[in-house]
DSSP file (Angstrom, degrees, kcal/mol; ACC not computed):
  #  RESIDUE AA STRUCTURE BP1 BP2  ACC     N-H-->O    O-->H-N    N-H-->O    O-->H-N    TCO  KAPPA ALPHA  PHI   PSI    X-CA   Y-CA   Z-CA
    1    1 A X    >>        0   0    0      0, 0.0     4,-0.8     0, 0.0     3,-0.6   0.000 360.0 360.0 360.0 -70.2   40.1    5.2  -14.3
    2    2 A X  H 3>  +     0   0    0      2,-0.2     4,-1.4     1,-0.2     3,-0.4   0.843 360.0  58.7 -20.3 -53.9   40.0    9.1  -13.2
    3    3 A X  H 3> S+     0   0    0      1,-0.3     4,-2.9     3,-0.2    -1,-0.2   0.927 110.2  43.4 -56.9 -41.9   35.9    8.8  -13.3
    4    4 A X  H <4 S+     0   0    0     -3,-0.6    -1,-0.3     2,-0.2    -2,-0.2   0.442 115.6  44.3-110.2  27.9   36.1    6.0  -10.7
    5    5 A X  H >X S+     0   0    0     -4,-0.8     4,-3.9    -3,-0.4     3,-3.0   0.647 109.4  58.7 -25.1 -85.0   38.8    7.6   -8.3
    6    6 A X  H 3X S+     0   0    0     -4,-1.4     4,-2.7     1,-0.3     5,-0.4   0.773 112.0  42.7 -25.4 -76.1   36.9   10.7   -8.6
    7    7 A X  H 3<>S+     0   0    0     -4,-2.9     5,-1.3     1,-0.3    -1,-0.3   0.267 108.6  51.4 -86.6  27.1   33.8    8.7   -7.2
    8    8 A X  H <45S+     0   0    0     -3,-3.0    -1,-0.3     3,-0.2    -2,-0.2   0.448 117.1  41.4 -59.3 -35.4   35.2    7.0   -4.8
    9    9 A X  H  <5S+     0   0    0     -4,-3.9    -2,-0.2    -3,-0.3    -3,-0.1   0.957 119.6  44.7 -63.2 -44.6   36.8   10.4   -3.5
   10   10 A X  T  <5S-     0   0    0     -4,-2.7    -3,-0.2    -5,-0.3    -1,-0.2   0.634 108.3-128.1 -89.3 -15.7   33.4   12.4   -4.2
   11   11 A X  T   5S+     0   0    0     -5,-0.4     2,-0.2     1,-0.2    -3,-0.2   0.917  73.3 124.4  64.6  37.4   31.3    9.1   -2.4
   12   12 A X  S   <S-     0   0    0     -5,-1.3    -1,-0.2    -6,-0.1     2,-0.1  -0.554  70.3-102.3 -91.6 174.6   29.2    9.3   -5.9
   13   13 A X    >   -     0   0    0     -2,-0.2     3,-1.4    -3,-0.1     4,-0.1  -0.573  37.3-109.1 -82.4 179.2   28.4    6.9   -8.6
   14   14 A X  G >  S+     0   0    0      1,-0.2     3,-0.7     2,-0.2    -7,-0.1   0.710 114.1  63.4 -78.4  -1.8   30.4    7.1  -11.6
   15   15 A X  G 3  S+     0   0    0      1,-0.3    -1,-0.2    -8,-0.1   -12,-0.0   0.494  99.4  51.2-103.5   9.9   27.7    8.3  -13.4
   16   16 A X  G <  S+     0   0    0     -3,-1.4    32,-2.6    -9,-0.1    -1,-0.3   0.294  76.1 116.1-120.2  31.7   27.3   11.3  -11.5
   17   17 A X  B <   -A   47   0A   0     -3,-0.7     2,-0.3    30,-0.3    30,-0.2  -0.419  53.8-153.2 -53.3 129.5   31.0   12.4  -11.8
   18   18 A X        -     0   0    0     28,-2.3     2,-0.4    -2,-0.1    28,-0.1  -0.974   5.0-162.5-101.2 132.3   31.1   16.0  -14.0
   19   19 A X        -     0   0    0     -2,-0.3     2,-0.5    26,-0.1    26,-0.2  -0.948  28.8-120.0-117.0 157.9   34.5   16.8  -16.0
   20   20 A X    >   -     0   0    0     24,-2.6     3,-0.7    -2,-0.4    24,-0.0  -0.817  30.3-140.5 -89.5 137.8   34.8   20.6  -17.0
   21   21 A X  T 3  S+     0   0    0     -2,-0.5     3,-0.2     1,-0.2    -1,-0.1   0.254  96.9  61.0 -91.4  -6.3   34.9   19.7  -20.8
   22   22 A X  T 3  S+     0   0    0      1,-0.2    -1,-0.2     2,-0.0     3,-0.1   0.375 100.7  56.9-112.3  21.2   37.6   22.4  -21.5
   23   23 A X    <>  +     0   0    0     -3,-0.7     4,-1.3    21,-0.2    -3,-0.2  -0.434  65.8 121.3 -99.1  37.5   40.0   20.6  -19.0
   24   24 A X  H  > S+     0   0    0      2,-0.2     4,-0.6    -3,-0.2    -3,-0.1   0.600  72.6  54.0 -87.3  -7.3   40.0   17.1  -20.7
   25   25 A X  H  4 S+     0   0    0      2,-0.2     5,-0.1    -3,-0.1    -1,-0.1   0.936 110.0  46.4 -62.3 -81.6   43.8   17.1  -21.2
   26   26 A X  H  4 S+     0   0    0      3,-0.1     3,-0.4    -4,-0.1     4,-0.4   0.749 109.2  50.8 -37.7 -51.0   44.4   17.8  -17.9
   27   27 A X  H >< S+     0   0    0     -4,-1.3     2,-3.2     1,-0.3     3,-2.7   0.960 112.2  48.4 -73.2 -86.2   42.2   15.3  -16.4
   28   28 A X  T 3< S+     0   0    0     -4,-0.6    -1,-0.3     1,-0.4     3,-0.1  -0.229 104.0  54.0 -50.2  78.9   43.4   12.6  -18.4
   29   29 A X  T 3  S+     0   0    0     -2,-3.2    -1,-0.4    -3,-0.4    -2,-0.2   0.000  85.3 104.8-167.3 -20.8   46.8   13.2  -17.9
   30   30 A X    <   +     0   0    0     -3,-2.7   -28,-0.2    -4,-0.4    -1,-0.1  -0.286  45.2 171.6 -97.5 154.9   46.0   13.0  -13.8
   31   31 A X        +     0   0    0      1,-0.2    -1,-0.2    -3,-0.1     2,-0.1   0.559  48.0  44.6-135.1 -58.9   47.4    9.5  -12.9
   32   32 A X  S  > S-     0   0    0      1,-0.1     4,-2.1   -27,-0.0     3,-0.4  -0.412  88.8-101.8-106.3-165.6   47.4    9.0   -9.2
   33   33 A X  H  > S+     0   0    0      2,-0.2     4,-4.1     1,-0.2     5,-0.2   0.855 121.3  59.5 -80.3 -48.2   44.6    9.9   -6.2
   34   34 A X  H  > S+     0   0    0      2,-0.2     4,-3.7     3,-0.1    -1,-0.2   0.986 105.7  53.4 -43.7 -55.7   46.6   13.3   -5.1
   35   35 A X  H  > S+     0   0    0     -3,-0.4     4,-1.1     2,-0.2    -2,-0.2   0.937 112.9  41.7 -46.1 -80.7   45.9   14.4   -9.0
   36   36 A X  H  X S+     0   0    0     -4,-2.1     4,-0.9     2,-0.2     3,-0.4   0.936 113.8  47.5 -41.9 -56.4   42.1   13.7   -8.6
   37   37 A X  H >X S+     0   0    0     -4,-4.1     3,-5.4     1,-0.2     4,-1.3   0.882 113.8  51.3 -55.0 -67.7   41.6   15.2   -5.2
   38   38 A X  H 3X S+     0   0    0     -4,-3.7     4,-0.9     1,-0.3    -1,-0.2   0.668 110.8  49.1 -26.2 -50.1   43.7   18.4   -6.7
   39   39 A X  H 3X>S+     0   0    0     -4,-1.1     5,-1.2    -3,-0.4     6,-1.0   0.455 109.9  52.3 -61.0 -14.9   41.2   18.4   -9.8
   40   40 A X  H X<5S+     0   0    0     -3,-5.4     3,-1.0    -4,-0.9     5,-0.5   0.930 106.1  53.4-107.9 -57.0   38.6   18.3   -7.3
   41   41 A X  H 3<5S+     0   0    0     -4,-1.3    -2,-0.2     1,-0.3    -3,-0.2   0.406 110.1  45.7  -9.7 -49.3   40.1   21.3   -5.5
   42   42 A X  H 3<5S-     0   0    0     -4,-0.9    -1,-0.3    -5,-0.2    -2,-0.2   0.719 111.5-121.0 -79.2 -44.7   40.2   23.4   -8.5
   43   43 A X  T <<5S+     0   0    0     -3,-1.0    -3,-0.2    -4,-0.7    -2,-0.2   0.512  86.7 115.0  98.9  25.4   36.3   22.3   -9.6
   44   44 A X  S   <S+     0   0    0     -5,-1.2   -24,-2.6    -4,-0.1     2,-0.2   0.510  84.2  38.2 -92.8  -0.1   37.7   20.9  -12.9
   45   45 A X  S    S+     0   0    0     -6,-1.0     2,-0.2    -5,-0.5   -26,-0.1  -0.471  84.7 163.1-114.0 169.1   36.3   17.3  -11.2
   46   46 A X        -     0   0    0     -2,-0.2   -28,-2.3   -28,-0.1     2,-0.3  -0.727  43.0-116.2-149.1-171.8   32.7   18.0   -9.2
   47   47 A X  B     -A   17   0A   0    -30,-0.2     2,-0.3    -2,-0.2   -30,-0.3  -0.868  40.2-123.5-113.7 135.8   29.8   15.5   -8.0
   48   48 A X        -     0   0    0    -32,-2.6     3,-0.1    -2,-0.3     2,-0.0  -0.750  35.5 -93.8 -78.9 144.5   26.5   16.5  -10.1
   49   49 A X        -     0   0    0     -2,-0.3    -1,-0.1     1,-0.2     0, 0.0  -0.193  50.0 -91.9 -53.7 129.1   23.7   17.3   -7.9
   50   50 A X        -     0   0    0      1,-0.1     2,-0.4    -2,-0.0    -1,-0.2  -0.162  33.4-123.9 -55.7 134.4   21.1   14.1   -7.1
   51   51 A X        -     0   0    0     -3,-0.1     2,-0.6     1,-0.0    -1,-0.1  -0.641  37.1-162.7 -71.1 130.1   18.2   13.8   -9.4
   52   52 A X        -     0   0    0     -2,-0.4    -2,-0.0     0, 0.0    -1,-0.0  -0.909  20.2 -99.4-127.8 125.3   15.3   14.0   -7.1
   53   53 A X        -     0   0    0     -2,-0.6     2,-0.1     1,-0.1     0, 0.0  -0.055  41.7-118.9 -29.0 130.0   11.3   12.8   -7.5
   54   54 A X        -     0   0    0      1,-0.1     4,-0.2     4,-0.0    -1,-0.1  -0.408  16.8-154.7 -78.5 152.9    9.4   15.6   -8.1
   55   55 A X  S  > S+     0   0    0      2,-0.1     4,-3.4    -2,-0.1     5,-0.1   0.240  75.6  93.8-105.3   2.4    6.4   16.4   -5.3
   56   56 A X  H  > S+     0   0    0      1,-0.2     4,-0.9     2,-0.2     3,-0.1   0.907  83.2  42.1 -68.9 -31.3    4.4   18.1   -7.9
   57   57 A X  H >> S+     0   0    0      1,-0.2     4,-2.0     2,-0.2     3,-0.7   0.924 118.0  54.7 -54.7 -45.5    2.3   15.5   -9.0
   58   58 A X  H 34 S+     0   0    0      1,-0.3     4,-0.3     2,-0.2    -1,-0.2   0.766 108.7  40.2 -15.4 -73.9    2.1   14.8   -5.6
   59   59 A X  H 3X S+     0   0    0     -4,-3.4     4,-1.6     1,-0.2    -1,-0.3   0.595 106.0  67.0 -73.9 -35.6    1.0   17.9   -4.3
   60   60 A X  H << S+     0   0    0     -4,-0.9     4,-0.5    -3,-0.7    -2,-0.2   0.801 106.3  40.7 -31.3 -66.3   -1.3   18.3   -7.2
   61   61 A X  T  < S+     0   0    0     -4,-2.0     4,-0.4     2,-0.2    -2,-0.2   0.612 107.6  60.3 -60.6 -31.4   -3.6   15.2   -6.0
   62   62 A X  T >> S+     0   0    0     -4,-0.3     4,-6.9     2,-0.2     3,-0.8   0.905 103.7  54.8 -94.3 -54.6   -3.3   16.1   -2.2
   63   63 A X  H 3X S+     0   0    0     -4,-1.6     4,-0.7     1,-0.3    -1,-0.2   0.847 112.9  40.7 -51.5 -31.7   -5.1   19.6   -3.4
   64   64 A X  H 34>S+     0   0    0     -4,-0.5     5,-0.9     1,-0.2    -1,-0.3   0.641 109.3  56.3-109.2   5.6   -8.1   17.7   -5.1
   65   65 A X  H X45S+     0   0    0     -3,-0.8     3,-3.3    -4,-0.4    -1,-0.2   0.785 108.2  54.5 -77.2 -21.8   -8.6   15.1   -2.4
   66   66 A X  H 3<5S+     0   0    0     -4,-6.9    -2,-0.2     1,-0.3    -1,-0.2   0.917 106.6  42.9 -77.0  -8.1   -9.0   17.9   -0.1
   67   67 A X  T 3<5S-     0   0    0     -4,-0.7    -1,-0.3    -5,-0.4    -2,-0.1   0.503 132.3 -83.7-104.1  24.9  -11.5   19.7   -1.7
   68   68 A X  T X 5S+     0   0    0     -3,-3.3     3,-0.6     1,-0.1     4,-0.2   0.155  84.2 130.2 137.4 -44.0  -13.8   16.0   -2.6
   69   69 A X  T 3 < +     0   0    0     -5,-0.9    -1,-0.1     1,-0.2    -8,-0.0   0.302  61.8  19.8 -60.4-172.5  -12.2   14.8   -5.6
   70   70 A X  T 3  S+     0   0    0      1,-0.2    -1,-0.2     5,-0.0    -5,-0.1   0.445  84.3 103.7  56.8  13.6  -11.1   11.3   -5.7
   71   71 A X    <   +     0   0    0     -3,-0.6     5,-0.4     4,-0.1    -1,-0.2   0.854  44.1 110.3 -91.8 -41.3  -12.9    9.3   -3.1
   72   72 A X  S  > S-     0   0    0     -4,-0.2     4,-1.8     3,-0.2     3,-0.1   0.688  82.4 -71.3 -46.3-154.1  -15.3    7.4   -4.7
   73   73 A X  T  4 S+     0   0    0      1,-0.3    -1,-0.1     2,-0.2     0, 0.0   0.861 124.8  51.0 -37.7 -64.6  -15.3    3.7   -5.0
   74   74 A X  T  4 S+     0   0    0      1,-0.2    -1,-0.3     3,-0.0    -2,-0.1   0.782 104.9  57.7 -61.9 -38.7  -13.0    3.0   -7.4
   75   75 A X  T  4 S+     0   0    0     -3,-0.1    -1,-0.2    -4,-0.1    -2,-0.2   0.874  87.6  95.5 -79.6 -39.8  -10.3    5.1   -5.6
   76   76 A X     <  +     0   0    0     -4,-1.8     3,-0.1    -5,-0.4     4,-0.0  -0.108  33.9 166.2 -33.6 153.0  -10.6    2.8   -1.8
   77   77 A X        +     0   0    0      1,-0.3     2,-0.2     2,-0.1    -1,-0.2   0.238  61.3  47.5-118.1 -31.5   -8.3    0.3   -1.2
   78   78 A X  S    S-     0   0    0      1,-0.2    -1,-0.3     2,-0.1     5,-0.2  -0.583  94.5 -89.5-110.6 157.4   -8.6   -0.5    2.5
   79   79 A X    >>  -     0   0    0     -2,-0.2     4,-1.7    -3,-0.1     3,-1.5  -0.041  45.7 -90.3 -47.0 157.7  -12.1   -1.0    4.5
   80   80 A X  H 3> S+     0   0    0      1,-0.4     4,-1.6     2,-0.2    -1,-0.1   0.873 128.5  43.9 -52.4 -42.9  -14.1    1.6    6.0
   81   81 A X  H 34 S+     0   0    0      2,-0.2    -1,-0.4     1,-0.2     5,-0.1   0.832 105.9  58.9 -65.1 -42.6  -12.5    1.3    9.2
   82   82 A X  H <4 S+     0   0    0     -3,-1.5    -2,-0.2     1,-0.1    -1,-0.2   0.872 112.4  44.1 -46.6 -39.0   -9.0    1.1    7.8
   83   83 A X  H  < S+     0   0    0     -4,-1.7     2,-0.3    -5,-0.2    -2,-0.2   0.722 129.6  26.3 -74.7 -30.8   -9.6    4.7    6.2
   84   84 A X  S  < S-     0   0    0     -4,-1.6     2,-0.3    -5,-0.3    -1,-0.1  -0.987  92.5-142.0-129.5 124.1  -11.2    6.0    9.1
   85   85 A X     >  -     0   0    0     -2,-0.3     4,-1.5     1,-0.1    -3,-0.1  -0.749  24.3-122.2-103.2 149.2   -9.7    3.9   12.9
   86   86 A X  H  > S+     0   0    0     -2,-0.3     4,-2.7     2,-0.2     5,-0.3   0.672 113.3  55.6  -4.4 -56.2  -12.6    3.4   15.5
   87   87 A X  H  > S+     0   0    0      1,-0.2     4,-1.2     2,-0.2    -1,-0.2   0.775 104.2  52.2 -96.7 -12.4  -11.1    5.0   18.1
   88   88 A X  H  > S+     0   0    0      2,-0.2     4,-2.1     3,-0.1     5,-0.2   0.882 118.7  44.5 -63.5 -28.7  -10.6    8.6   15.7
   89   89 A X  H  X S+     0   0    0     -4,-1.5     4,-2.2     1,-0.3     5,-0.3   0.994 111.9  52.5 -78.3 -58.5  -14.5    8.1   15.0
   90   90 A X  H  X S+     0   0    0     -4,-2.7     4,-2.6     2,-0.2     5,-0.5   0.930 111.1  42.9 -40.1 -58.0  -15.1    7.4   18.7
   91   91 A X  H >X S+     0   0    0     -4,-1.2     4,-2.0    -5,-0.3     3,-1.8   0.903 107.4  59.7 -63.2 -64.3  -13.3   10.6   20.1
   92   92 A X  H 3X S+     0   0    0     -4,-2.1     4,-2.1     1,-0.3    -1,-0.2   0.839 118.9  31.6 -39.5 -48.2  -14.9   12.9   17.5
   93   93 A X  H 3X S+     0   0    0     -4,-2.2     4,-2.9    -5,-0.2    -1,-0.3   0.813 111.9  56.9 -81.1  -7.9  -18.3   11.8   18.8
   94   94 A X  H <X S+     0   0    0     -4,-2.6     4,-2.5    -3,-1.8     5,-0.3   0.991 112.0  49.8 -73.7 -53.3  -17.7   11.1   22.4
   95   95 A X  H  X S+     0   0    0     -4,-2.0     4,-1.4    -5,-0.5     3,-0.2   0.887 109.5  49.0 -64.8 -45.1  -16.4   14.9   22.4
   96   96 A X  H >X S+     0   0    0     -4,-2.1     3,-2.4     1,-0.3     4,-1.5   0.991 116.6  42.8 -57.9 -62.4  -19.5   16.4   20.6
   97   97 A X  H >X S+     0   0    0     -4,-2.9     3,-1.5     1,-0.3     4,-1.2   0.851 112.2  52.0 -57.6 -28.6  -21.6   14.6   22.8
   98   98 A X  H 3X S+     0   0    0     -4,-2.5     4,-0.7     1,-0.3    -1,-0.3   0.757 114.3  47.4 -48.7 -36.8  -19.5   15.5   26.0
   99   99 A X  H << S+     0   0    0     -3,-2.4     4,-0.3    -4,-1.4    -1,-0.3   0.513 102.1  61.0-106.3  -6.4  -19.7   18.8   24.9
  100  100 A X  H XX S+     0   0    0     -3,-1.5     3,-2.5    -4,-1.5     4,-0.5   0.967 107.3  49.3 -63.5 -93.0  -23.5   18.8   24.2
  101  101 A X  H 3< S+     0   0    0     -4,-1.2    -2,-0.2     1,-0.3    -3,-0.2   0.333 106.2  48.7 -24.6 -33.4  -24.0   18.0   27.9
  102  102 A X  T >X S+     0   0    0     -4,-0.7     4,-1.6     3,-0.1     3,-0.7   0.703 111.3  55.1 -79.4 -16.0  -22.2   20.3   29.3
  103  103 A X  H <> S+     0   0    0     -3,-2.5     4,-1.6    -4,-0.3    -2,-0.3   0.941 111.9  45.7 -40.3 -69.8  -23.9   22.7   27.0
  104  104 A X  H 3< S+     0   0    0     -4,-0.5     6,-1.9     1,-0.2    -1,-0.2   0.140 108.1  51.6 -89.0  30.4  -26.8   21.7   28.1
  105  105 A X  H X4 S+     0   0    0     -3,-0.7     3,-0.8    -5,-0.2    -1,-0.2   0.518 109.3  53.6 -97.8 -50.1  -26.0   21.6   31.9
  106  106 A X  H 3< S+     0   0    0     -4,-1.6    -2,-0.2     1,-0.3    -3,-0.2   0.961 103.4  56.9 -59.7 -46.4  -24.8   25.2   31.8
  107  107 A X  T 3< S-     0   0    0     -4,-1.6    -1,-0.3    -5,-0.2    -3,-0.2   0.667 109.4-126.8 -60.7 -31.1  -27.9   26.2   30.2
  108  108 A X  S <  S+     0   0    0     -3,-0.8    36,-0.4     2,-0.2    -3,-0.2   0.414  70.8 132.0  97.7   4.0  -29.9   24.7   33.2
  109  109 A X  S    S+     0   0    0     -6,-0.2    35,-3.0     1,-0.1     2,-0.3   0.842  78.1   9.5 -72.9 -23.3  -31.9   22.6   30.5
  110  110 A X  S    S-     0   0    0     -6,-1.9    -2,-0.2    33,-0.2    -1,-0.1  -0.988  91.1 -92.6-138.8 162.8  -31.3   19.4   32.7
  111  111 A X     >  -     0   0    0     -2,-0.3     4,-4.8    31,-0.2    -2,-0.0  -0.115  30.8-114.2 -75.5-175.0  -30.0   18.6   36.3
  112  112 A X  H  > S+     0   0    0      1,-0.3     4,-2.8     2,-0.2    -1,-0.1   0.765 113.5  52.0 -88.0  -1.5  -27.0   17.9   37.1
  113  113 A X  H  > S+     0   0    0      2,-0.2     4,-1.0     3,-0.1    -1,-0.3   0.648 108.1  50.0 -78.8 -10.8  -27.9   14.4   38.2
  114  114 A X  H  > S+     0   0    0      2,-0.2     4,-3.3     3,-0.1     3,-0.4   0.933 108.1  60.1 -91.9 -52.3  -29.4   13.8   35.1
  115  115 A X  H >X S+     0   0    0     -4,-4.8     4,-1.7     1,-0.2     3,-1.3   0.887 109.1  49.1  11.4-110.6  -25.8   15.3   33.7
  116  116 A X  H 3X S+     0   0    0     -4,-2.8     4,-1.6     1,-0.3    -1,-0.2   0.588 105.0  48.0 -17.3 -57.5  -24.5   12.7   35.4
  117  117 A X  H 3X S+     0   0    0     -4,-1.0     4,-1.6    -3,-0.4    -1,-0.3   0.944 113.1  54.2 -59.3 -61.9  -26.5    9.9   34.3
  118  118 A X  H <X S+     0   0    0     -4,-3.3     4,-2.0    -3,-1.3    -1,-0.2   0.889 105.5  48.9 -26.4 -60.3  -26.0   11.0   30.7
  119  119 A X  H  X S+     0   0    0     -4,-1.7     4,-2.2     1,-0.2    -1,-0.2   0.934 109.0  55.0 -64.7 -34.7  -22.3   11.1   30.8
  120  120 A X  H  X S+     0   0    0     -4,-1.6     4,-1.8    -5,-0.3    -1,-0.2   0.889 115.8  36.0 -50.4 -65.0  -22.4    7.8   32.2
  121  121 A X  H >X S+     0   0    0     -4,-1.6     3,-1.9     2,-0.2     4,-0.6   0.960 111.9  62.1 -63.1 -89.3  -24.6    6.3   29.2
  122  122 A X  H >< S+     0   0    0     -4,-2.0     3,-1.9     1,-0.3    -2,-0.2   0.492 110.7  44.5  -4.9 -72.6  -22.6    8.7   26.7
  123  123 A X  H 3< S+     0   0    0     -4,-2.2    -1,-0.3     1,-0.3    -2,-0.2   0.695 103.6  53.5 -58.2 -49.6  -19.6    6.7   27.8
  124  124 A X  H << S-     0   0    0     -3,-1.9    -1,-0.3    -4,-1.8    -2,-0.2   0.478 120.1-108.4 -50.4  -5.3  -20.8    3.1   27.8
  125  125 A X  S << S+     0   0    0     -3,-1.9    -3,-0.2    -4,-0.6    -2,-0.1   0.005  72.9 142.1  95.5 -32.6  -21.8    4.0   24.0
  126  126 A X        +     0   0    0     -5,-0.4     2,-0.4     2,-0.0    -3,-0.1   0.539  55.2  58.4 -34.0 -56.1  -25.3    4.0   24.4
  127  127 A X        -     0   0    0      1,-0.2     6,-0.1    -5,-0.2    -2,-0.1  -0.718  61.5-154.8-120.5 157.1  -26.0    7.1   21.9
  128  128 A X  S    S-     0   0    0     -2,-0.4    -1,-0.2     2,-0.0     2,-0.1   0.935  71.7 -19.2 -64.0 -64.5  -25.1    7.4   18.2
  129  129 A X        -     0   0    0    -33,-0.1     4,-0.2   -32,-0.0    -2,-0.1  -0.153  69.9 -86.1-144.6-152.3  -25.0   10.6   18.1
  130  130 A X  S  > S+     0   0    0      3,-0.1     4,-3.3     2,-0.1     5,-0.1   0.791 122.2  55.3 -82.2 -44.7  -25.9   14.2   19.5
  131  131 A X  H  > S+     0   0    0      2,-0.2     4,-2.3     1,-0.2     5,-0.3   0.975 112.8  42.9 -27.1 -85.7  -29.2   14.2   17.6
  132  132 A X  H  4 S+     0   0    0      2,-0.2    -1,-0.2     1,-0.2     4,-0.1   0.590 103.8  66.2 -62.7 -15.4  -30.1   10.7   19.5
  133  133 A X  H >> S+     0   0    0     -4,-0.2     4,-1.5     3,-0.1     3,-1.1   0.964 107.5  41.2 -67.9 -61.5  -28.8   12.1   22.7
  134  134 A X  H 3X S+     0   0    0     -4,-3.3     4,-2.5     2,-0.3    -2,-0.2   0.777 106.9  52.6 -71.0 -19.0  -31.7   14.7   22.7
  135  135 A X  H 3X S+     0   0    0     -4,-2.3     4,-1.6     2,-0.2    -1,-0.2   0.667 107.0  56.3 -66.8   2.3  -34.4   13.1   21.7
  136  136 A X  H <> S+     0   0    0     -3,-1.1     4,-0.5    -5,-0.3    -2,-0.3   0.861 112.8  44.1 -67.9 -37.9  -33.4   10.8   24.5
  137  137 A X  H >X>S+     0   0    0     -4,-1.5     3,-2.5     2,-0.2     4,-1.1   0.978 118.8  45.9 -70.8 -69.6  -33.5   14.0   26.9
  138  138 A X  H 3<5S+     0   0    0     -4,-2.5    -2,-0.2     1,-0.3    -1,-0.2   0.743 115.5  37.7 -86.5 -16.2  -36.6   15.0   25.3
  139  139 A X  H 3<5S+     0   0    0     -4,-1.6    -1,-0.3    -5,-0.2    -2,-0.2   0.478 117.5  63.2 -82.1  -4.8  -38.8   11.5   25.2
  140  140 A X  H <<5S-     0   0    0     -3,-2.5    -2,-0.2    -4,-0.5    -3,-0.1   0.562 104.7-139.4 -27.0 -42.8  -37.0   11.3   28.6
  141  141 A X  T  <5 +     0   0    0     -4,-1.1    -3,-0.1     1,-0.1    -4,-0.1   0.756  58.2 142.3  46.3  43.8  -38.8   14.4   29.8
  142  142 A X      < +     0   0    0     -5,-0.9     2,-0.4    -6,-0.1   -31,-0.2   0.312  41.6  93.5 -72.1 -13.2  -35.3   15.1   31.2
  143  143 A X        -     0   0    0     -6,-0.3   -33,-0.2    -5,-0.1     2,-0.2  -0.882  59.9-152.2-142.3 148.3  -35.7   18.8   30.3
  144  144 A X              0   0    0    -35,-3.0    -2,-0.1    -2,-0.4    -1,-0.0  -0.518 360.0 360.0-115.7 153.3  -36.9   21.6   32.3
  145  145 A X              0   0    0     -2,-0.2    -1,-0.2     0, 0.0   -35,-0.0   0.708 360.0 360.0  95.6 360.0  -38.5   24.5   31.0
């Protein structure tokens, strides 16, 4: 009776109730709610601390996906596109090329109408990659100098 007073007072379960084990007289002897809270007062009642999931395994795994481990095959669950979204892949290359082009604006290597025309294409998709943006410039003859 005392255990499940006690956690009803402490807002535990009962099974995480502590009695100090050389007070066991005293706590059984305690009869009404005043009794418990007093016992609680003293610290001869207490709430044991929550058992909580460890993060080591956790943390452990995190460490070896980052350095490689643990991708292959076997390890996916969702499609290539689930793992990776479209539009993350899309910004990482839209920026390299974006950043190509003005690279190679600054530089003088094309004009700046040709610039233009680039970013234009860059933006509809047209090139894969940075790679395939210059040899487009350069079977282009898009660059001076």
């Amino acid at each position: 009776m005392v255990r499940r007073v006690a956690a009803e007072i402490l807002g535990v379960g009962q099974r995480s109730v502590w009695f100090d084990p050389d007070k066991s007289g005293e706590i059984s002897a305690a009869i009404t709610r005043d009794d418990v809270r007093r016992l609680i007062r003293e610290g001869k009642i207490a709430a044991r601390p929550p058992k909580t999931i460890s993060k080591g395994r956790l943390r452990a795994r995190r460490i070896q996906i980052s350095r490689g481990r643990r991708r292959g095959h076997g390890t996916r669950k969702g499609a290539h596109r689930a793992r990776a979204p479209k539009k993350a892949t899309w910004i990482r290359s839209i920026r390299a090329i974006r950043a190509k082009l003005c690279e190679m604006r600054d530089q003088r290597k094309i004009e700046r109408a040709d610039y233009r025309t680039l970013y234009r294409m860059a933006k509809s998709g047209y090139f894969r990659s940075i790679s395939h943006l210059e040899t487009y410039v350069a079977e282009k003859g898009m660059l001076r100098g």
